[in-house]
The first five atom37 places (N, CA, C, CB, O) and aatype in JSON, in Angstrom:
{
  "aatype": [20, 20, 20, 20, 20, 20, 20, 20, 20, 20, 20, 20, 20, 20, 20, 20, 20, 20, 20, 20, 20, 20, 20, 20, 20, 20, 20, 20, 20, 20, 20, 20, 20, 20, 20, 20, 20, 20, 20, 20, 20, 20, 20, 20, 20, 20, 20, 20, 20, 20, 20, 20, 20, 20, 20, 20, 20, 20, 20, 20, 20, 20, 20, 20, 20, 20, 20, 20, 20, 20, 20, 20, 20, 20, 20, 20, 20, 20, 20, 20, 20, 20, 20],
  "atom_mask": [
    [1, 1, 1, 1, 1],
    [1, 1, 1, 1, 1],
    [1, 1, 1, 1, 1],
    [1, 1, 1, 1, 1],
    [1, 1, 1, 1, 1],
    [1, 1, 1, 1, 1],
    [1, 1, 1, 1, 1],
    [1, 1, 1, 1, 1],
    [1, 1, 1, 1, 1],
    [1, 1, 1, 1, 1],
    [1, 1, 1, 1, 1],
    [1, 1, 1, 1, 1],
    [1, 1, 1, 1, 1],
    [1, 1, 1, 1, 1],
    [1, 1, 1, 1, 1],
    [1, 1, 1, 1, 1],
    [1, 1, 1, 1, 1],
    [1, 1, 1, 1, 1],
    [1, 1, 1, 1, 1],
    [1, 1, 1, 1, 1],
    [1, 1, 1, 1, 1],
    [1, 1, 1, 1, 1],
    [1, 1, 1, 1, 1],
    [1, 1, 1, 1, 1],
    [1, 1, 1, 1, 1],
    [1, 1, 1, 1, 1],
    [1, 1, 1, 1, 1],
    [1, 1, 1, 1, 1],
    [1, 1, 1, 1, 1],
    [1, 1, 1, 1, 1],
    [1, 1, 1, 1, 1],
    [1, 1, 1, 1, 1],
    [1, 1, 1, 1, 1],
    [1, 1, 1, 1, 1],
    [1, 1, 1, 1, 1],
    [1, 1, 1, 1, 1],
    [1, 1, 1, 1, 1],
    [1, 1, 1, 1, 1],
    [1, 1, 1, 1, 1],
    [1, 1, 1, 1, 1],
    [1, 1, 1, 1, 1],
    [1, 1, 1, 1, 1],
    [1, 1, 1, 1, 1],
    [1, 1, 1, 1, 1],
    [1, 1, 1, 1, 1],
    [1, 1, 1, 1, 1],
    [1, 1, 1, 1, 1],
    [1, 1, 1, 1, 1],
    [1, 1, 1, 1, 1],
    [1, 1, 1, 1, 1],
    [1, 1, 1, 1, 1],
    [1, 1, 1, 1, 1],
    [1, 1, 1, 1, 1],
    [1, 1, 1, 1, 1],
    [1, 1, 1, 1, 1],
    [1, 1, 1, 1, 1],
    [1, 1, 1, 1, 1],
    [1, 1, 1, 1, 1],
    [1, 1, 1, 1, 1],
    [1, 1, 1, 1, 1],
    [1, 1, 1, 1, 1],
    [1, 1, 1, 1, 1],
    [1, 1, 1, 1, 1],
    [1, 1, 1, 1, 1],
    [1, 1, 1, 1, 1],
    [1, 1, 1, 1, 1],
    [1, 1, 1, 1, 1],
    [1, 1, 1, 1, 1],
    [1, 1, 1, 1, 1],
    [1, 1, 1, 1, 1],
    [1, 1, 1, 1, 1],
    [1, 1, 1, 1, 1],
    [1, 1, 1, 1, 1],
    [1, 1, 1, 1, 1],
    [1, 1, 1, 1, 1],
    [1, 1, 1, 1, 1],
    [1, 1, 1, 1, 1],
    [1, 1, 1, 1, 1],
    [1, 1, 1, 1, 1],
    [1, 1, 1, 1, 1],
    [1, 1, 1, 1, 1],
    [1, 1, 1, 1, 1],
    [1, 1, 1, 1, 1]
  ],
  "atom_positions": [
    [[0.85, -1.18, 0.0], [0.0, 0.0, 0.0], [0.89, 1.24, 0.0], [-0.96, 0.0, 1.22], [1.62, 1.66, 0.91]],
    [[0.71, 1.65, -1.02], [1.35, 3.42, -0.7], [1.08, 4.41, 0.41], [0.91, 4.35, -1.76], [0.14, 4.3, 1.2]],
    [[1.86, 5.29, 0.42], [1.43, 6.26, 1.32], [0.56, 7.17, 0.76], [2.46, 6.92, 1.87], [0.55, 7.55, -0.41]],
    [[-0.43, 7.61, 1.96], [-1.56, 8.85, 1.09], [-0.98, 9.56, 2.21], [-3.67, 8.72, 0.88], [-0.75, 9.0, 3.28]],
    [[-0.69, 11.14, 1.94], [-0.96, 12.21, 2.5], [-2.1, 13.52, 2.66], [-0.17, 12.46, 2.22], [-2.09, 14.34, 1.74]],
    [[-2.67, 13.64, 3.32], [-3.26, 15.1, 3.23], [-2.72, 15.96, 4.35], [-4.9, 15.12, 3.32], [-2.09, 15.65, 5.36]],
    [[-3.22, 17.32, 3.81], [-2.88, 18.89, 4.53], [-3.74, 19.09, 5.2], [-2.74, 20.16, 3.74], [-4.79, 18.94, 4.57]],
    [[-3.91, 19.37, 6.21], [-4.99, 20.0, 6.88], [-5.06, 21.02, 7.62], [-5.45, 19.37, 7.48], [-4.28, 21.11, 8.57]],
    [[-5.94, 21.96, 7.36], [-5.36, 24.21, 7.71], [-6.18, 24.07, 9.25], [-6.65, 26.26, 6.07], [-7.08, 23.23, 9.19]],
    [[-6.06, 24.58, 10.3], [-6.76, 24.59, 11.54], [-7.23, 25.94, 11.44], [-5.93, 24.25, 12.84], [-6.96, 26.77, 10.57]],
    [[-8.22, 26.09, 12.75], [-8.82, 27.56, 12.57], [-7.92, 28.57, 12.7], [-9.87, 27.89, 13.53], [-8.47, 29.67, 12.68]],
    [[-6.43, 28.6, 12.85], [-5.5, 29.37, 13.23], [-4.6, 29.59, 11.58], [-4.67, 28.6, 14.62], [-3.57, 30.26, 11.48]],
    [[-5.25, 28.89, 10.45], [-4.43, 29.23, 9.05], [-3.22, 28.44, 9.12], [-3.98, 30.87, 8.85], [-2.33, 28.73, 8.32]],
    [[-2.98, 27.29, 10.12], [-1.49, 26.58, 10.51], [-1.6, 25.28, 9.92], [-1.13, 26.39, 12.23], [-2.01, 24.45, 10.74]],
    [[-1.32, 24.72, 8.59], [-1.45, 23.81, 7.95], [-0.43, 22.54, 8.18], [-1.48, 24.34, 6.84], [0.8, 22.49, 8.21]],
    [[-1.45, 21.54, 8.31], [-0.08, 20.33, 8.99], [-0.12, 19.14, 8.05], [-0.42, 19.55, 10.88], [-1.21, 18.93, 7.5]],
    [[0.67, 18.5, 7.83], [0.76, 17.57, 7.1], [0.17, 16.37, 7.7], [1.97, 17.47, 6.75], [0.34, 16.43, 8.92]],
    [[-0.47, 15.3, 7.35], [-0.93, 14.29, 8.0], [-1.24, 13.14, 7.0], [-2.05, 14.73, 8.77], [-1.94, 13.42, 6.03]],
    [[-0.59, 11.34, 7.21], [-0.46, 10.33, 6.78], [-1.72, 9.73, 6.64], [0.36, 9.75, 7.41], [-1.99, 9.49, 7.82]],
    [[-2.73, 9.29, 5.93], [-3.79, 8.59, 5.85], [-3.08, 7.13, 6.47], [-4.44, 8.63, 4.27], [-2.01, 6.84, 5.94]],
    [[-3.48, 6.41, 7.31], [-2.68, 5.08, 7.97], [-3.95, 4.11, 7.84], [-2.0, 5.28, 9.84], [-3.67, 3.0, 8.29]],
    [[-5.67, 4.21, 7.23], [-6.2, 3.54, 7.75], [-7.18, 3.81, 7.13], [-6.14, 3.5, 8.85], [-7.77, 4.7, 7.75]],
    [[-8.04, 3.37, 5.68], [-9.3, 3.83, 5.51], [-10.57, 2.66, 5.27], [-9.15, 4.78, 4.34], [-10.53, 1.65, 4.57]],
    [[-11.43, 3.07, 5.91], [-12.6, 2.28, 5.66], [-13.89, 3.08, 5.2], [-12.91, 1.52, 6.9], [-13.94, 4.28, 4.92]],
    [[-15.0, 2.05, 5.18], [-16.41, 2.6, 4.66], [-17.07, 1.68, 5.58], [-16.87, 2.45, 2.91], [-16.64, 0.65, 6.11]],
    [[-18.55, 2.44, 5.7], [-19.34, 1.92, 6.65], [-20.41, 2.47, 6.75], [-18.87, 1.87, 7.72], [-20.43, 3.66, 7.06]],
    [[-21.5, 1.83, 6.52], [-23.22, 2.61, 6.39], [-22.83, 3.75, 5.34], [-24.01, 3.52, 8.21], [-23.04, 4.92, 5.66]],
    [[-22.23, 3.44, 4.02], [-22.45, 4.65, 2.86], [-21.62, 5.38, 3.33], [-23.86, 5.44, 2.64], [-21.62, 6.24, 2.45]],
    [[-20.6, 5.86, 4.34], [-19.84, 6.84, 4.45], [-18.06, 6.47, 4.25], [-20.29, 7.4, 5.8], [-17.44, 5.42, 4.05]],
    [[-17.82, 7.35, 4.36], [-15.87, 6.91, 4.47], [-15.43, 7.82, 5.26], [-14.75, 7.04, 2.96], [-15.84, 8.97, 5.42]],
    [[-14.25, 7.03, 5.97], [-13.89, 7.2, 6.83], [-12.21, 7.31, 6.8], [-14.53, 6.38, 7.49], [-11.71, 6.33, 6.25]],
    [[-11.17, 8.36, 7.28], [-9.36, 8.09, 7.1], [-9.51, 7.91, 8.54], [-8.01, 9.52, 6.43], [-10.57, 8.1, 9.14]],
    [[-7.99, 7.41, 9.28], [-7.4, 7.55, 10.1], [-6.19, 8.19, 9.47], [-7.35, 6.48, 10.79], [-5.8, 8.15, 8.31]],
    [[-5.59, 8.96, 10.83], [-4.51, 10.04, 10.1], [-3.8, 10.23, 11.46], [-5.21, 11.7, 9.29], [-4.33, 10.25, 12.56]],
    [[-2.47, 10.37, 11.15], [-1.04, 10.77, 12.01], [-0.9, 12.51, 11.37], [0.71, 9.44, 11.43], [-1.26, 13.12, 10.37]],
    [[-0.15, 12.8, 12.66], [0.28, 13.98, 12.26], [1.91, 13.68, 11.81], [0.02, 15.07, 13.47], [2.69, 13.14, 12.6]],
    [[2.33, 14.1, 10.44], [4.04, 14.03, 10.15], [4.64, 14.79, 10.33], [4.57, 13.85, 9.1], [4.33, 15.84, 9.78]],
    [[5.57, 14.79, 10.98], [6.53, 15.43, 11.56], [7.85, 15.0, 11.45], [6.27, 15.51, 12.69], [8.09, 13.8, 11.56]],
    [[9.03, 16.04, 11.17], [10.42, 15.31, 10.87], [11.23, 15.37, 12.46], [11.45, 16.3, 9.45], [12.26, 14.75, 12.72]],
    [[10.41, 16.33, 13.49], [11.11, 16.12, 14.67], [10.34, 15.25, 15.92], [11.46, 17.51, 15.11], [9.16, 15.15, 16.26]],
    [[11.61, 14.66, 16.44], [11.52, 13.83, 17.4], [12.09, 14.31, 18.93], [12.16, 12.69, 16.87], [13.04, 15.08, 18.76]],
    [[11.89, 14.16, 19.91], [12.82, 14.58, 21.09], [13.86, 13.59, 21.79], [11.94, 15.01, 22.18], [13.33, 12.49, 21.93]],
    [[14.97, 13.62, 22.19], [15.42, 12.8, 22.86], [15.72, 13.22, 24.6], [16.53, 12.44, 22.05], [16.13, 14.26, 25.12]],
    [[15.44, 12.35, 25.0], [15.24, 11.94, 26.77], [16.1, 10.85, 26.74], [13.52, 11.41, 27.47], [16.17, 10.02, 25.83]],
    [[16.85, 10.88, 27.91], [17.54, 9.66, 28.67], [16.79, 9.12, 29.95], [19.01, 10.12, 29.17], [16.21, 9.69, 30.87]],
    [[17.04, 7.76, 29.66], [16.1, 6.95, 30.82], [16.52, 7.28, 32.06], [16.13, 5.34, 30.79], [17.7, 7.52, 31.77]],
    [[16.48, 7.4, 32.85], [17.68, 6.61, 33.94], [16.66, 6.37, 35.46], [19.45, 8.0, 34.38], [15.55, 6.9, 35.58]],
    [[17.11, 5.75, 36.21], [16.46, 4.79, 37.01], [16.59, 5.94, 38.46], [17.36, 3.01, 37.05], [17.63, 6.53, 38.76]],
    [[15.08, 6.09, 39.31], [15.49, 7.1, 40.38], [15.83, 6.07, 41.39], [14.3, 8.25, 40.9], [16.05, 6.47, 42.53]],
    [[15.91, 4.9, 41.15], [16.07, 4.02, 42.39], [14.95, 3.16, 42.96], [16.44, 4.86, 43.43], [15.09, 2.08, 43.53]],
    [[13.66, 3.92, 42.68], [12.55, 3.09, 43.0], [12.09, 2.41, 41.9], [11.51, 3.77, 43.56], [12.76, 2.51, 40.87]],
    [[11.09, 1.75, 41.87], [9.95, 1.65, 40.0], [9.86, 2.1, 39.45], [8.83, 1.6, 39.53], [9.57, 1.73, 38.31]],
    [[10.04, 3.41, 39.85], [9.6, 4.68, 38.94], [11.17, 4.96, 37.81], [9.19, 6.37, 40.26], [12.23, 4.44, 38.15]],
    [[11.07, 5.85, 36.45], [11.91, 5.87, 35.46], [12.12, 7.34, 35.42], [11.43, 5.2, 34.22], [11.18, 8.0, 34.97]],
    [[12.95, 7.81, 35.72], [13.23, 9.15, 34.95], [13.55, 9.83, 33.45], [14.06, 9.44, 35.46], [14.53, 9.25, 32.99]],
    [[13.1, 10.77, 32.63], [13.14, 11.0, 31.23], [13.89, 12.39, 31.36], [11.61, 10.99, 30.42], [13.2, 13.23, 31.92]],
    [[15.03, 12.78, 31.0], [15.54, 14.0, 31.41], [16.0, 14.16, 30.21], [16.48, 14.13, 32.57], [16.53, 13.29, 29.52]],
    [[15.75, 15.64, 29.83], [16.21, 16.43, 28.35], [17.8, 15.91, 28.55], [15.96, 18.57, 28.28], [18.46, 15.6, 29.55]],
    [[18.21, 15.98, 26.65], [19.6, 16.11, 26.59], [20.01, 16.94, 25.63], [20.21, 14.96, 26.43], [19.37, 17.13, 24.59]],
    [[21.2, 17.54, 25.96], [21.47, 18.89, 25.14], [23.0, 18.44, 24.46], [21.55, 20.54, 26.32], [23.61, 17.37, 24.39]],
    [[23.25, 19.66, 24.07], [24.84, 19.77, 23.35], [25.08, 18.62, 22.68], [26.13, 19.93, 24.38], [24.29, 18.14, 21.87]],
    [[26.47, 18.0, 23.06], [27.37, 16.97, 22.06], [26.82, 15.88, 22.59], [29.15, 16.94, 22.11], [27.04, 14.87, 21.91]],
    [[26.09, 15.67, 23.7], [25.27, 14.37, 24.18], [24.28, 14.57, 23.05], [24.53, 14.35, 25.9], [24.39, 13.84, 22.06]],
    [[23.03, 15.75, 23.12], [22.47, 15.37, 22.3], [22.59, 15.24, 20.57], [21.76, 15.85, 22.69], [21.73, 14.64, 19.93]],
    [[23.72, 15.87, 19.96], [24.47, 15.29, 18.55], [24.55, 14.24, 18.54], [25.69, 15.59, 18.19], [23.72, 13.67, 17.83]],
    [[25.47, 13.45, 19.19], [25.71, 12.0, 19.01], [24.52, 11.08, 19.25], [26.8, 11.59, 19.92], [24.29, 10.03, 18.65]],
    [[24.02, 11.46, 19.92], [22.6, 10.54, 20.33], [21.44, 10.47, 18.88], [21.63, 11.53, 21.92], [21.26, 9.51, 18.14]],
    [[21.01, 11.39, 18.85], [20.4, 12.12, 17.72], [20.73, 11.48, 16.71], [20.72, 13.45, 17.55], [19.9, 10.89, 16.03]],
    [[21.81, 11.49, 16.47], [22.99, 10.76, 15.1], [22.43, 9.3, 15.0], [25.1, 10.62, 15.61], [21.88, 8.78, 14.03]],
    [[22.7, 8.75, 16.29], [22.6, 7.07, 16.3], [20.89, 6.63, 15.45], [22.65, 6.42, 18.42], [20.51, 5.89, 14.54]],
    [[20.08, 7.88, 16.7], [18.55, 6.96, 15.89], [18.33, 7.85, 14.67], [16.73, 6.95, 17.01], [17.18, 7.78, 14.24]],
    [[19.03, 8.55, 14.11], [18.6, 9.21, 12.38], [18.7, 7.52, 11.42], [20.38, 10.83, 11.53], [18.02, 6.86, 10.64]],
    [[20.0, 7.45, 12.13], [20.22, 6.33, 11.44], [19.6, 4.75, 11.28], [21.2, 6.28, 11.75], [19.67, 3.88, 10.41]],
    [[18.93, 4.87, 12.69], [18.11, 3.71, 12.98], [17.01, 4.21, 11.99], [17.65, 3.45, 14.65], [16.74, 3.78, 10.87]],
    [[16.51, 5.13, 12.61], [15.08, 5.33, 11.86], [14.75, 5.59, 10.23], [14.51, 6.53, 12.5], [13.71, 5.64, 9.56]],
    [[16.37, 5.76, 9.9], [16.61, 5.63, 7.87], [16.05, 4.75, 8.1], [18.1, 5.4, 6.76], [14.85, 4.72, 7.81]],
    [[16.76, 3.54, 8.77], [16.6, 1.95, 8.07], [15.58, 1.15, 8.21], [17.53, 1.04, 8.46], [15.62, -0.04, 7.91]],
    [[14.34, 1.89, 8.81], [12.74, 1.21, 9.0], [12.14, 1.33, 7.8], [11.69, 1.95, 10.11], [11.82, 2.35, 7.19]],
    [[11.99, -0.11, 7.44], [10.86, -0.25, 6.22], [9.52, 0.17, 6.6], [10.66, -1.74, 5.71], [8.79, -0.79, 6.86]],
    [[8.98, 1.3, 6.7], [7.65, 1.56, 7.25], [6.51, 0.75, 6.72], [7.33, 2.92, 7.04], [5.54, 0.28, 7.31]],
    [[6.91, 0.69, 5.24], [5.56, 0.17, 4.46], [5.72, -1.25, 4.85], [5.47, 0.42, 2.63], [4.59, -1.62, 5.16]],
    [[6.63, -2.33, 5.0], [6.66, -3.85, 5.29], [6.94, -4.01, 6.23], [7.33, -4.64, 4.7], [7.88, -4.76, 6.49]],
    [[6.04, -3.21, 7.41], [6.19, -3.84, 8.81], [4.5, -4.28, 8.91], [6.87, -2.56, 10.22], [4.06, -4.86, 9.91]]
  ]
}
């Protein structure tokens, strides 16, 4: 299946790009499911406070370059369409 895209303008004139991921019909009508696309992602580091609980803490500078770097590269190599 290819990718479908549409645009969609909000009441603010701010037009966003968005992936059709999902279409059906049902009682005479049709229906998309839709993602918003976006080329940015954030990165957080896990790290453990000691209890159950997980901590997510921003990362900046040459931590966040190199980090950043690693999943560009992961995320080239996802076949989106043959998963």
């Amino acid at each position: 299946m290819s990718k479908k895209y549409i645009t969609l303008t909000d009441e603010n004139g701010v037009d966003t790009l968005y992936e059709i991921i999902d279409e059906i019909s049902t009682d005479g009508k049709s229906y998309v499911a839709v993602v918003p696309v976006s080329t940015q992602y954030f990165v957080l580091r896990k790290e453990s406070s000691g209890k159950k609980d997980e901590l997510f803490i921003s990362v900046e500078g040459k931590e966040l370059e190199k980090i950043a770097g690693i999943f560009d590269q992961r995320l080239d190599a996802i076949d989106y369409d043959n998963e």
